[in-house]
Phi, psi and omega in degrees: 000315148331275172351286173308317197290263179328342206209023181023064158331298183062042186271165188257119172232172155285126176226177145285114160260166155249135212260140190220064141121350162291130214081318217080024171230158188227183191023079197185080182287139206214158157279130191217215150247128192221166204242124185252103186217243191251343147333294233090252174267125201244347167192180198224152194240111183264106170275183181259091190277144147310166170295340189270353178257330174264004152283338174295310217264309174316315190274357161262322164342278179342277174328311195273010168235016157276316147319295183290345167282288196327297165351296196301309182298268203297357170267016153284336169295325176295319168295000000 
């Protein structure tokens, strides 16, 4: 991944991103496929899901911001 950066590759890897309208979801970092170049992630790649993978891909959305509020509660408790 260095390597593609530092040396503006523009290779396709799986990363985590935060997804702004991709997919249809949005404030939500997710894995996705991205275009790597010396930006750093220089584009995010939208494949073409079916209904049974983008009900998949809504319900890890879910999960991972059902996560990150407990995260939030608790370091307000914390603070």
């Amino acid at each position: 991944m260095v390597e593609a950066i530092l040396r503006d590759q523009k290779r396709i890897f799986p990363c985590c991103v935060w997804l702004q309208g991709e997919y249809g979801l949005k404030d939500v970092y997710l894995g996705a496929p991205v275009v790597l170049g010396r930006k750093g992630v220089e584009r995010i790649i939208e494949l073409k899901l079916n209904a049974d993978e983008m009900e998949l891909l809504n319900a890890s959305a879910k999960a991972v911001k059902e996560v990150m509020e407990v995260l939030d509660k608790m370091n307000s408790v914390t603070a």
